[in-house]
ROTOR-171366 format. One record per residue (C-alpha): x negated, y, z. Coordinates in pm, whole numbers, plus 32768, in hexadecimal, padded with zeros to 4 digits. Each point is the difference from the previous one (the first is absolute). Example, Ala and Ser with C-alpha at 12.3 -4.5 7.8 and 13.67 -1.06 7.14 Angstrom:
7B327E3E830C/7F7781587FBE/
//
This chain:
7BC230DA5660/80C37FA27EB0/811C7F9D80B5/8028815A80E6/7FB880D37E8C/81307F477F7C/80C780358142/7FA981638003/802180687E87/81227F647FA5/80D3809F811E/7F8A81327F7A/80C27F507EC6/7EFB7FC47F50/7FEC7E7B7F40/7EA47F648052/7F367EEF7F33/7F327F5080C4/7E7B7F637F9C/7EF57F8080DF/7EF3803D7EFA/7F8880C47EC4/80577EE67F25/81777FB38089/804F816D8002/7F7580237E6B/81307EDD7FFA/80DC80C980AC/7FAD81257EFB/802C7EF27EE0/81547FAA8069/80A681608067/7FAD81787FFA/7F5280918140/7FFC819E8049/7EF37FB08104/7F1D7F268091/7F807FFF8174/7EBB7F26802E/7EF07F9780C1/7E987FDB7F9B/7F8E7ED98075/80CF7EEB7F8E/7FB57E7F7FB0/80477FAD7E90/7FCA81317F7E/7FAB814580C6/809881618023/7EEB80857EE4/7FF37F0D7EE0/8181802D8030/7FC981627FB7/7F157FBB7EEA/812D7F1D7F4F/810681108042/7F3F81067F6D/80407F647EC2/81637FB37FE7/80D780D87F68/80CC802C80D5/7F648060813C/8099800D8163/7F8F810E80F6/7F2A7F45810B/7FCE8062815F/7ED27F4B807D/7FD17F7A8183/7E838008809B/7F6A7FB28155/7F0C813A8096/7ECF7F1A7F76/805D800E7E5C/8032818F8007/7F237FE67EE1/80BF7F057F7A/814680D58001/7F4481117F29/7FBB7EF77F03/81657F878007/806F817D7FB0/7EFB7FE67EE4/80A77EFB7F69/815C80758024/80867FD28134/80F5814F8054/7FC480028186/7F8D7EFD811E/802A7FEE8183/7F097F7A8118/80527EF08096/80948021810F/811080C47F70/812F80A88076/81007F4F7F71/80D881477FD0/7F0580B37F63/7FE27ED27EF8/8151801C7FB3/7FDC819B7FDB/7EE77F877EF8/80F07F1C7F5D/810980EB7FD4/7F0C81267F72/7F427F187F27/815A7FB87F5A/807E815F8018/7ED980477F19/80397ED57F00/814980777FF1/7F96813B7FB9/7EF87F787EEB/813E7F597F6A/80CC813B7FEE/7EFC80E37F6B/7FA77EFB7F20/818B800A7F8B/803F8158801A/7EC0800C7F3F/80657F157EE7/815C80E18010/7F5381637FCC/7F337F567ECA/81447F587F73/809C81758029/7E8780917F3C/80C47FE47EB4/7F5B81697F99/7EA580408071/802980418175/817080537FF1/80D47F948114/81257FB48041/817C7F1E7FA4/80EB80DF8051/80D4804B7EBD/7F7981947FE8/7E8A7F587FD3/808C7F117EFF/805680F47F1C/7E9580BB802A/7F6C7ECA7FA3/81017FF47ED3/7F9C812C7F8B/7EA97FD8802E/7FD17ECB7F63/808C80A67E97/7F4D8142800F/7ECF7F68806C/7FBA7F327E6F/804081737F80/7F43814C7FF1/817380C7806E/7FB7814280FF/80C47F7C8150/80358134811B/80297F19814D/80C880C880FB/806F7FE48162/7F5C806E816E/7ED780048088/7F727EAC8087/80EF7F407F16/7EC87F6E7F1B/801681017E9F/7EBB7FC48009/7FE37E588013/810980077F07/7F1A80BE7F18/7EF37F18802E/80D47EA87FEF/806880A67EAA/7E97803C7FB6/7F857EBA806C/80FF7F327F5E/7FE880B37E9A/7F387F987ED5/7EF78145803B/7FB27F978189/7E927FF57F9A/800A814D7FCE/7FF781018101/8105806380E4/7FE381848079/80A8808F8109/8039816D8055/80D480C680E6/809081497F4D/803E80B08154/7E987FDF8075/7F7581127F1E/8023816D7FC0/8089804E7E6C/7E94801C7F90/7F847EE080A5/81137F3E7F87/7FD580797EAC/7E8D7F8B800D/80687EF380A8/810C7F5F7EFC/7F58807E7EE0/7E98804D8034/7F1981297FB9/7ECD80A07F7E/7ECE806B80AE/804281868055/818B7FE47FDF/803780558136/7F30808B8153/7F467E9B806D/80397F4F7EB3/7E8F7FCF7FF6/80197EAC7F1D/80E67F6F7ED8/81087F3680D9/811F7F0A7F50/81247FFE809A/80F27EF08060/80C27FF37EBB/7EA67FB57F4B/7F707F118130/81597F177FD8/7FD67FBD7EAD/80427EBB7FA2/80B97FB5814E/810780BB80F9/800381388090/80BF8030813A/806981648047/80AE800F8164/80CD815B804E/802B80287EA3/810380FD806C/7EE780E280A0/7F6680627EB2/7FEB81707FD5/811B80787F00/7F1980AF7F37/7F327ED17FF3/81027F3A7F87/801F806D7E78/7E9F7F6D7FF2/80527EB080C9/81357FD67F29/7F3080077E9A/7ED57EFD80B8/81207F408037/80C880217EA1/7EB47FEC7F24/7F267F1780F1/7EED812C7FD7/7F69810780F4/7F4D81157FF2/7F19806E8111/7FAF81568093/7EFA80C17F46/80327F6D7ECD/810B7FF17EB6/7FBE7EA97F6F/80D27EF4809D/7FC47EAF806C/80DA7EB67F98/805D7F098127/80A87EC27FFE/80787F8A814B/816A7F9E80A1/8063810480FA/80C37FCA814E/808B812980AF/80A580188124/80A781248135/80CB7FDB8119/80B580FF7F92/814D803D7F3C/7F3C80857EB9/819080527F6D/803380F18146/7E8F80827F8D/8067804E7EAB/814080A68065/7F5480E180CC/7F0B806B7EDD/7EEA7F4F80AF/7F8D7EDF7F0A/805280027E8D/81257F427F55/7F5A7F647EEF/7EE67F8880BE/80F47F378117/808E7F3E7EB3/7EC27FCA7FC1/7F6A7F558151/814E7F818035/7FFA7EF47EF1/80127ED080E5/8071805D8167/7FBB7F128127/808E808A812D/7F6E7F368128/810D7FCD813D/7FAE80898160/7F9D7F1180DB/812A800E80DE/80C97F8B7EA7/7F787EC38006/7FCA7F8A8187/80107E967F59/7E8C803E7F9A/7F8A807B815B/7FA27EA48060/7F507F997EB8/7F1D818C801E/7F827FDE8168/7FA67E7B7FAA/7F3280927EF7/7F5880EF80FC/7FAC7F1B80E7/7F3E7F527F31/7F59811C7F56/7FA580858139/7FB17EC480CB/7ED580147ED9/7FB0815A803C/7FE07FBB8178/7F9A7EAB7FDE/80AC7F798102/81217EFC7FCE/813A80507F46/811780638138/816D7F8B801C/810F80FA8052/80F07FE3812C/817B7FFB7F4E/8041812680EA/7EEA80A37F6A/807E7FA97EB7/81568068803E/7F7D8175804B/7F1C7FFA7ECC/81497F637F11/80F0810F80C5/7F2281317FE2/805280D97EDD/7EA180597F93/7FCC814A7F8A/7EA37FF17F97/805C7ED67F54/7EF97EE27F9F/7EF180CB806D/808A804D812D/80467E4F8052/7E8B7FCE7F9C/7FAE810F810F/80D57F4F80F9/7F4C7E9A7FD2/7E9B80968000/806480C2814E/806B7EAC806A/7E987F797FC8/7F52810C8061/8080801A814C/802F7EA68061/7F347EAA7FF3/81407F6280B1/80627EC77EBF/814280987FD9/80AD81407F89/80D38056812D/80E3812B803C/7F1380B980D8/7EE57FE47EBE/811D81077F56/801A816B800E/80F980A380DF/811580497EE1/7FCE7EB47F7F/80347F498143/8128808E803E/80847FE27E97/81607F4D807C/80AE814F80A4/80E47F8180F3/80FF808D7F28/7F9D7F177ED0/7FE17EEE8127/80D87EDD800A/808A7FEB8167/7F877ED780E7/80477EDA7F3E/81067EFE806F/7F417E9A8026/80897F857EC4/7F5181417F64/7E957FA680B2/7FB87EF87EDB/80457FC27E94/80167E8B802B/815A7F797FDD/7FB87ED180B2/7FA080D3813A/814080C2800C/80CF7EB67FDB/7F537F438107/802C815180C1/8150802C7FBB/80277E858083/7F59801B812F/803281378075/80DB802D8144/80FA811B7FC0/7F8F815C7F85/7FA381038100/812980EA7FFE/7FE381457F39/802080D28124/7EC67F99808C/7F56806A7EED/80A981047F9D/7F7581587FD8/8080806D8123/7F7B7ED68112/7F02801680D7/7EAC7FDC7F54/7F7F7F0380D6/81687F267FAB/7F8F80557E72/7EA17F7D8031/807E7EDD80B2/81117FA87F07/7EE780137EFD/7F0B7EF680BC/810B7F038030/804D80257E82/7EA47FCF7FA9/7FD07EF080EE/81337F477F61/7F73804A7E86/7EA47F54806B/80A27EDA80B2/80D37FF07EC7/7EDE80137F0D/7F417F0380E0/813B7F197FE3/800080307E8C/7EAC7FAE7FC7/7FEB7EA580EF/7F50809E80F6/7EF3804A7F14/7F8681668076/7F2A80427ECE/81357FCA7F26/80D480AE80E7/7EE781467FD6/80577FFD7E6D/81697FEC8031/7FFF81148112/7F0980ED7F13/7F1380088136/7E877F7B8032/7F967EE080EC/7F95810A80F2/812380988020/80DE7EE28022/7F4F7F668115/7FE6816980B2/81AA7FF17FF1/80117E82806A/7F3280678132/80AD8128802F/81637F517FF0/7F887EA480A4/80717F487EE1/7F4D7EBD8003/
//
């Protein structure tokens, strides 16, 4: 049975170790690192269990598929109990072992990546739960990291989605006073007398439903931040009394003339242009000069595609938590749409897209079809490249030499020209495939799993196209 695994698996390219027992194959894991293990229970020596037991407590574990007659059932649940990922019952369809093979390392692979894209996003956590390496991020965190050991006003501006408000924490969080609080309030969410009680607080009988003394968010910061998002919605006849809380760190709240001190850091931020506001007579002068002490002005998402990658990592594994299901891989097509869409909604609007992903699908990976409509079809066919020559199909160098070796003469441009018949285009396009795989095949010894990586392709795939093209 050994012998026909080894046959099978390792013209599926796989390379096979081979142990007759528990205590060779802890050898065989002493001498070289193993992805996974296939094994039977009862073994002389040492059986399928206590071998179990002893890789439980390695470090490095291999994922184990475990093989059981219909009488030790039982002894297959105890086997998953201990660690083993998945088992078959003897007798087993040699196919489907092989499909179990293949998945089980689809998902260590997987493991692997998350666990580096993981170790990536917390390299790129320089600022609280900041983001990103492109070089418009870099010079947030610049800025951030100076005004953060002071007590200067900042005004963060850009769209909506972009993260005004994670800045503000980071800047919090990171500062001397993050034990104090950190406040947030949304200017454009009130009416001018709310807001007014709101910023500044107010009196019993002040006002119709005042029915209680109320501080207000000024007096509530004090002795940490206060974060005032739409700053550029405040009233204009509220904002004489917002500039002197600001200038003299005091307020005074409705129904009373005695005012209160404060001493806090304030963040404000709009995604609006507050200069356009105060040419058209809409917000005061001196009070921009004064919010606009430290300006961070946070880049739109589609200005800095080089963090795409790094943000829906992130949400994956925040929301393989909030689901509790495992952290998903994305398809590169489905990564290609997400890096090529332009994102008007931003940050927020990626973090939508990933949740939708999980929402709607238990499937382990984030395919096209788990995107919405616009974002599927982010590559227009205008923004398309057009069907790639075979030397185009692959980064790897080595692939388009050996192709460029190998291949028999180039199908003349005519045939696939726009203008030929499609079925002459579709054609033309097989036998250049066909050529790049038995190229890529050549390149890699014959070695099909190497052949996959050079190609950009999964195992799947590539044995799908050497069935398809008889390539043996």
């Amino acid at each position: 049975m050994v012998r026909t695994l080894v046959r099978i698996l390792e013209r599926r390219g796989f390379e096979v170790a081979v142990a007759s027992n528990g205590r060779e194959a802890l050898a065989v894991l002493d001498e070289e690192p193993v992805d996974l293990v296939i094994t039977d229970l009862n073994m002389p020596v040492m059986d399928g269990m206590s071998l179990l037991r002893e890789l439980r407590e390695r470090t490095s574990k291999p994922s184990i598929i475990v093989l059981t007659g219909y009488g030790t059932i039982q002894s297959a649940v105890e086997a998953m109990r201990l660690g083993a990922a998945d088992y078959l019952i003897k007798p087993y369809d040699t196919d489907e072992l092989v499909r179990r093979v293949e998945r089980e390392l689809e998902v260590r692979d997987l493991r692997r990546e998350v666990a580096h894209l993981k170790r990536e996003v917390e390299r790129h956590h320089r600022y609280g739960s900041l983001i990103g390496d492109s070089p418009a991020m870099q010079e947030v965190y610049r800025i951030v990291a100076a005004v953060s050991q002071n007590k200067s006003t900042v005004l963060i501006t850009g769209a909506s989605g972009t993260g005004k408000e994670l800045v503000a924490r980071t800047i919090h969080q990171r500062s001397p006073w993050s034990r104090g609080p950190f406040v947030a309030v949304n200017c454009g969410a009130f009416s001018e007398t709310l807001l007014d009680s709101q910023l500044f607080g107010h009196r019993r009988g002040s006002f119709t439903g005042a029915v209680a003394d109320q501080e207000g968010v000024f007096q509530a910061a004090s002795g940490g931040t206060l974060f005032l998002d739409e700053v550029s919605e405040i009233p204009l006849v509220l904002q004489a009394k917002f500039l002197r809380a600001i200038q003299e760190r005091e307020v005074t709240p409705l129904g009373t003339t005695r005012p209160i001190k404060v001493d806090l850091r304030l963040v404000a931020a709009t995604n609006r242009d507050l200069r356009d506001r105060v040419r058209g007579g809409e917000f005061r002068e001196d009070l921009f000069y004064r919010l606009n002490i430290v300006n961070i002005d946070l880049p739109q998402l589609s200005a800095r595609r080089q963090d795409i990658a790094l943000l829906v990592a992130h949400f994956i594994d925040e929301f393989a938590r909030a689901y509790a299901v495992a952290p998903k891989q994305v398809s590169p097509e489905a990564l290609e749409r997400l890096t090529a869409y332009d994102w008007p909604g931003n940050i927020r609007e990626l973090q939508n897209a990933i949740e939708r992903a999980f929402a709607i699908s238990s499937a382990p990976t984030i395919d096209v079809a788990d995107l919405e409509p616009a974002l599927a079809g982010a590559l227009s066919p205008a923004a398309s490249p057009s069907p790639p020559r075979p030397a185009e199909v692959t980064a790897g160098g080595e692939v388009i030499d050996a192709l460029q070796r190998s291949a028999p003469p180039p199908v003349d441009s005519g045939v696939i020209g726009q203008d030929a018949p499609l079925i002459d285009q579709v054609m033309a396009l097989d036998e250049a495939e066909r050529r790049l795989i038995a190229a890529a095949l050549k390149q890699a010894g014959g070695n099909k799993n190497e052949a996959a990586r050079l190609l950009r392709i999964d195992r799947q795939r590539l044995y799908r196209k050497l069935e398809k093209y008889e390539i043996h």
